[in-house]
C-alpha positions as CSV (number, residue, x, y, z in Angstrom):
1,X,-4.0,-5.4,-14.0
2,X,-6.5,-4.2,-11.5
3,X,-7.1,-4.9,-7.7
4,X,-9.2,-4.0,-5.0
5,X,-8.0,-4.1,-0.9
6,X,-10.6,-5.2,1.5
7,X,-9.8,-4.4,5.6
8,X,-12.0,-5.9,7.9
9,X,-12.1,-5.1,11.8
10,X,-14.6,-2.9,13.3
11,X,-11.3,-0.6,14.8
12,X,-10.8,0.6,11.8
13,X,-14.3,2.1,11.1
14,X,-14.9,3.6,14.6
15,X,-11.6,5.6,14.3
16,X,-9.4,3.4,16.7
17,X,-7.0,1.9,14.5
18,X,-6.0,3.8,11.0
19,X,-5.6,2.2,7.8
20,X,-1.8,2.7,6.7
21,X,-2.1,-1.4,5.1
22,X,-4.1,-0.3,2.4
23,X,-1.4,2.8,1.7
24,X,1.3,0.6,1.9
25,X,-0.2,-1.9,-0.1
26,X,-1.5,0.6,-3.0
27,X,1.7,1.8,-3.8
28,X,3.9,-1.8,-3.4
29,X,1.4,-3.3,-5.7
30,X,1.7,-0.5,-8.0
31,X,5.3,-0.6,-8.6
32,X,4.2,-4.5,-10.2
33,X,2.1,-3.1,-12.3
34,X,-0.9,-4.0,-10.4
35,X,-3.9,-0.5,-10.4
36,X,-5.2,-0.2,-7.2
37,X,-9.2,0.7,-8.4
38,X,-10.8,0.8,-5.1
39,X,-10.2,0.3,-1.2
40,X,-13.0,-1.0,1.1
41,X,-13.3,-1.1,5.2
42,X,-15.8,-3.5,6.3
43,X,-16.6,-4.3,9.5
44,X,-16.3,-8.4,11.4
45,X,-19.8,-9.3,10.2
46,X,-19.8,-12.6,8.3
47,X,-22.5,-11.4,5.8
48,X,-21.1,-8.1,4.9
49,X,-17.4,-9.7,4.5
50,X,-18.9,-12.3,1.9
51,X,-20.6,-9.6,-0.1
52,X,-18.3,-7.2,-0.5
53,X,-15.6,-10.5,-1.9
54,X,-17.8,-11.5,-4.0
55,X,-18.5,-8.0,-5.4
56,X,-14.7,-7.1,-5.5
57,X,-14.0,-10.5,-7.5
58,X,-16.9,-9.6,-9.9
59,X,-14.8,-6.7,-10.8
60,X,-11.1,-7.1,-10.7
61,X,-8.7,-10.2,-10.7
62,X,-6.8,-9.9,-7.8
63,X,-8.4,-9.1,-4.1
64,X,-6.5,-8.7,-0.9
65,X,-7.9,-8.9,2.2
66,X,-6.5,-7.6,5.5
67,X,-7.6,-8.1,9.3
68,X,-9.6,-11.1,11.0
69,X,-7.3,-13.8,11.5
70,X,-6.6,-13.2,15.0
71,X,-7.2,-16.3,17.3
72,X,-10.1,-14.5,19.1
73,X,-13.9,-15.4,18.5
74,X,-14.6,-12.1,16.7
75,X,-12.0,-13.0,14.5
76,X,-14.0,-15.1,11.4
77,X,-12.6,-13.8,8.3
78,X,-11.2,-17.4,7.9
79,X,-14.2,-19.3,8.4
80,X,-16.4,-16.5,6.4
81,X,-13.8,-17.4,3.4
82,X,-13.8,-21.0,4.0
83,X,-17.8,-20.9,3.4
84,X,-17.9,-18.5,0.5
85,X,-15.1,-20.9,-0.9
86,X,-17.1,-24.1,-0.3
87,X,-14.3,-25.6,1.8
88,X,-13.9,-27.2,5.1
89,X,-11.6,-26.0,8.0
90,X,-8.7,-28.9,8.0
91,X,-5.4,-28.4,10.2
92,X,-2.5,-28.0,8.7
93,X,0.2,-29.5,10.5
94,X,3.2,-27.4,9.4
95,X,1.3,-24.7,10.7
96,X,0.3,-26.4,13.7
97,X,4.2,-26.4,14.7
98,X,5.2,-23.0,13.9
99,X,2.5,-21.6,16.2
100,X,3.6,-24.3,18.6
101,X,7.3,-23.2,18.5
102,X,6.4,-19.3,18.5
103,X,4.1,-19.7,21.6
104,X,6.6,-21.8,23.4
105,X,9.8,-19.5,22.9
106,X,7.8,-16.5,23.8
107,X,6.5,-18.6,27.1
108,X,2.2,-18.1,26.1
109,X,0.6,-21.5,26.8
110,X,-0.4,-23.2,23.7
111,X,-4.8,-23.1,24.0
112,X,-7.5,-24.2,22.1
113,X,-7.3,-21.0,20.8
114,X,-3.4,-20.5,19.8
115,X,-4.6,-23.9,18.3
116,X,-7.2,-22.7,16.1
117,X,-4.9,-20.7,14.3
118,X,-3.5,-24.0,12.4
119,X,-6.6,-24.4,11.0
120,X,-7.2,-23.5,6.6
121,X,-9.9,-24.1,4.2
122,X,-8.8,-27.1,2.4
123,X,-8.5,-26.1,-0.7
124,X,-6.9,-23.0,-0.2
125,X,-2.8,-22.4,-0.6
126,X,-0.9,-21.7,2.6
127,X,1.5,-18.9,3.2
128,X,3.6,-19.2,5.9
129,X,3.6,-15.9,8.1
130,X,6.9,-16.1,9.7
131,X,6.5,-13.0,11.8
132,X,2.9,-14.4,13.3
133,X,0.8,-17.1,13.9
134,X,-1.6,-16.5,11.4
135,X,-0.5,-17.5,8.0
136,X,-1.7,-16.1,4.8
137,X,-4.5,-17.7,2.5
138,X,-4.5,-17.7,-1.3
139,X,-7.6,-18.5,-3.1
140,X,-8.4,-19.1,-6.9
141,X,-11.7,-19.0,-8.5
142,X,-12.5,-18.7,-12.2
143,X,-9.0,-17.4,-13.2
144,X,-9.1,-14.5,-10.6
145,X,-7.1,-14.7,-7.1
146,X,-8.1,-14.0,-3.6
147,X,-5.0,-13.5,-0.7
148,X,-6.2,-13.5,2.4
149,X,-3.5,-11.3,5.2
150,X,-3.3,-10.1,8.7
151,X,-4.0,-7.5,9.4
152,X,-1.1,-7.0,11.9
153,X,1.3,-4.2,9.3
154,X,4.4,-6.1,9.6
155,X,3.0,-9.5,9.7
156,X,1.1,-8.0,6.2
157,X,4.1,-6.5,4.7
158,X,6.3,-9.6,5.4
159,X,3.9,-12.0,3.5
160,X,3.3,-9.8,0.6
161,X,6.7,-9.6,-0.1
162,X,7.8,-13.1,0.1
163,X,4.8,-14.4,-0.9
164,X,2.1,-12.7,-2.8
165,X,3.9,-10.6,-5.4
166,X,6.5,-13.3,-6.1
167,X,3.2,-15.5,-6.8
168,X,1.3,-12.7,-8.1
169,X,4.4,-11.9,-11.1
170,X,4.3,-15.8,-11.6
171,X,0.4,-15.6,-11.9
172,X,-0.4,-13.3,-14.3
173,X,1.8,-10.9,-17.0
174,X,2.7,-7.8,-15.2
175,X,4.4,-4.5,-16.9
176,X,5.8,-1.8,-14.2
177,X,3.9,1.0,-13.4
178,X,6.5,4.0,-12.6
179,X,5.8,7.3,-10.5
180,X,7.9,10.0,-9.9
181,X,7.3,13.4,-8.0
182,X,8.0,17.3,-8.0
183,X,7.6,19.3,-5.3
184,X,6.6,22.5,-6.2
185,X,6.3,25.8,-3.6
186,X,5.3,29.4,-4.0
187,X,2.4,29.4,-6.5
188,X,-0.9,28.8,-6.2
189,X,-2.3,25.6,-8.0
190,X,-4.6,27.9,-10.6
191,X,-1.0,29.9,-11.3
192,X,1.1,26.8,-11.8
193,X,-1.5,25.1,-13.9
194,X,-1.4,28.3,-16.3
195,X,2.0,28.6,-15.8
196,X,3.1,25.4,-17.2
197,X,0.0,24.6,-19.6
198,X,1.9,24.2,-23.0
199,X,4.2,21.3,-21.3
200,X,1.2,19.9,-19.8
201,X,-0.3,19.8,-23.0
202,X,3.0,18.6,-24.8
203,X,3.6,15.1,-22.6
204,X,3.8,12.0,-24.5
205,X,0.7,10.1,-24.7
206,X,1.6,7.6,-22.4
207,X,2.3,10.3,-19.2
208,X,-0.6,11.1,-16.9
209,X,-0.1,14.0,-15.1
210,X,-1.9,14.7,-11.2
211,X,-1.5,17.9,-9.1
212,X,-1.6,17.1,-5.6
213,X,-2.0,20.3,-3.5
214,X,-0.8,20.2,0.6
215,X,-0.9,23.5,2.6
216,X,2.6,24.4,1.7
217,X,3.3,22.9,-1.4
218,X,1.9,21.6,-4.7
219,X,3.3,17.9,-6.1
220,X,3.3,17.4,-9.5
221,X,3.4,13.2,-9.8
222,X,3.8,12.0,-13.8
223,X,2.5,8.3,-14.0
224,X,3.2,6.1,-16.7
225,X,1.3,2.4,-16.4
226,X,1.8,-1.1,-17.8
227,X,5.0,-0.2,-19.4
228,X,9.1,-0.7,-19.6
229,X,10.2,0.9,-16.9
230,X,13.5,2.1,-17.6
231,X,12.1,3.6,-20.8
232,X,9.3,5.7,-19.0
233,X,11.8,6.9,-16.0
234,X,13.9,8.1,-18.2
235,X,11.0,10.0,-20.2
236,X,10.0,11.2,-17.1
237,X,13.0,12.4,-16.2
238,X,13.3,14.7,-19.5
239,X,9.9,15.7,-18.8
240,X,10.6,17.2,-15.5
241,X,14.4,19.0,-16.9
242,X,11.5,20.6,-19.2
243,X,9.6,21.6,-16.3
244,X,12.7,23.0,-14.3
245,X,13.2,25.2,-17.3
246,X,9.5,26.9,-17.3
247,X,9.7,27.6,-13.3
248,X,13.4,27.4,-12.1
249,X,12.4,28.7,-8.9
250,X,9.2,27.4,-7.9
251,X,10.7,23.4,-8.6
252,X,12.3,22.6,-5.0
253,X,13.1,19.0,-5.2
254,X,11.3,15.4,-5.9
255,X,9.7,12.3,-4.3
256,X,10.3,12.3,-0.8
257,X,11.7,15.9,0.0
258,X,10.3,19.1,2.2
259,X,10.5,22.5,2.5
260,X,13.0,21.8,5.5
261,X,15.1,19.1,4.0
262,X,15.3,21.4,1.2
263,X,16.7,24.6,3.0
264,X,18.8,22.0,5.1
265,X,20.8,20.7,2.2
266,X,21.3,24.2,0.4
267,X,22.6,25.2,4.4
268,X,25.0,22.6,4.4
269,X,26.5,22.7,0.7
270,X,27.2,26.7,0.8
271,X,28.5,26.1,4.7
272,X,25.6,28.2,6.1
273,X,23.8,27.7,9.2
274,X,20.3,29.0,10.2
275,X,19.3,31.0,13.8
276,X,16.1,31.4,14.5
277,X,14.6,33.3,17.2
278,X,10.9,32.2,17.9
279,X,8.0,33.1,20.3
280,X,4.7,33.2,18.2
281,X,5.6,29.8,16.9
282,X,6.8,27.8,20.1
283,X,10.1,26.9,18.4
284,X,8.4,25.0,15.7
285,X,10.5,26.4,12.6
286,X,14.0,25.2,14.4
287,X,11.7,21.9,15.3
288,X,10.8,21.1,11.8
């Protein structure tokens, strides 16, 4: 199953405000199965928010859309959907109270603005936000769906996981994609791809193998997509005991390790402790 992420707001093409939704949402969504195939910034201009949907829908099944919903006047991504849609603005009054509550326990006065916020395309599906005041948006057309977010991270995060995915795995059939990563550290990348060709050119069919070089280290992440998960961890997991065999001391850890969490936990099983002594550096070996 393949999706495309759409961010709208101008702050997020002149450098102000950076994209961690479409990170976040990249990797939740692939956990579900669901292949992020391309991410797109636009900025709060009702013409280019319309095209780029409608191209996105032409090409995958499922679109999510970040950013615009704010109660502001530069804030359309709601009416630009409710056009493109063919549907009118309406109030919905469940909304309508939840904004009203919020507001009044946080003490803002309750504006034409704040009240603007209750207002959906009529033949959209609500989803409450229960971190905001402006709720989510799902949209079907031809078989394909369209979820329409904050932009606000939390608020974001909050609604996709009570709320899209759950309606997303009802939706459509997903199978589990399922990642897993080796850090690597003291070869170059030419070295360890020579190094470890004849396992790279062993893996199973279904394993796709990506190097992912950083300054200090090289990850090697195996992917296996649409498929049983417990079956392809555990084939991953064989995969990289092959690996740890053909360079025992170049494999430091996996997933979400370092170089320093790394030399802190073989410090702390063998009882050791590290001095270091710095001036060219600042202190920035002991700080890491």
């Amino acid at each position: 199953m393949q999706a495309e992420i759409i961010t709208i707001g101008d702050e997020l093409l002149i450098g102000q405000v950076v994209d961690t939704n479409s990170a976040w949402l990249g990797r939740t969504l692939g956990e579900d199965g669901i292949k992020v195939t391309q991410i797109t910034s636009v900025q709060d201009d009702a013409d280019q928010i319309a095209r780029t949907v409608n191209e996105a829908l032409a090409r995958v099944s499922i679109v999510l859309v970040t950013g615009g919903l704010g109660p502001t006047r530069d804030d359309i991504t709601k009416h630009t959907l409710a056009e493109l849609f063919g549907m009118r603005l309406v109030r919905d009054e469940q909304v309508y109270e939840t904004v009203r509550r919020q507001l009044a326990v946080r003490g803002i006065a309750f504006n034409e603005l704040n009240r603007g916020q209750a207002l959906v395309p009529d033949g959209c599906t609500v989803l409450p936000n229960r971190n905001g005041t402006a709720p989510g948006m799902w949209f079907e057309r031809g078989g394909k769906i369209l979820v329409s977010m904050p932009g606000v991270p939390f608020e974001m995060k909050a609604l996709v996981t009570d709320e899209v995915l759950p309606r997303l795995r009802t939706h459509f059939s997903l199978h589990a994609n399922v990642h897993r990563t080796a850090i690597t550290f003291g070869l170059a990348e030419s070295i360890l791809a020579e190094r470890i060709a004849p396992w790279e050119a062993a893996l199973p069919a279904n394993l796709r193998l990506a190097y992912l070089p950083s300054a200090l280290c090289i990850r090697l992440r195996l992917s296996a997509y649409e498929t049983d998960p417990e079956k392809a961890r555990s084939e991953i997991g064989r995969q990289f005991d092959r690996l740890t065999g053909l360079i025992p001391h170049y494999l430091v850890g996996y997933g979400d390790d370092t170089l320093e969490s790394v030399t802190g936990s073989l410090l702390r099983s063998r009882g050791e402790t590290l001095a270091t002594a710095e001036s060219c550096t600042g202190g920035n070996i002991a700080h890491r």
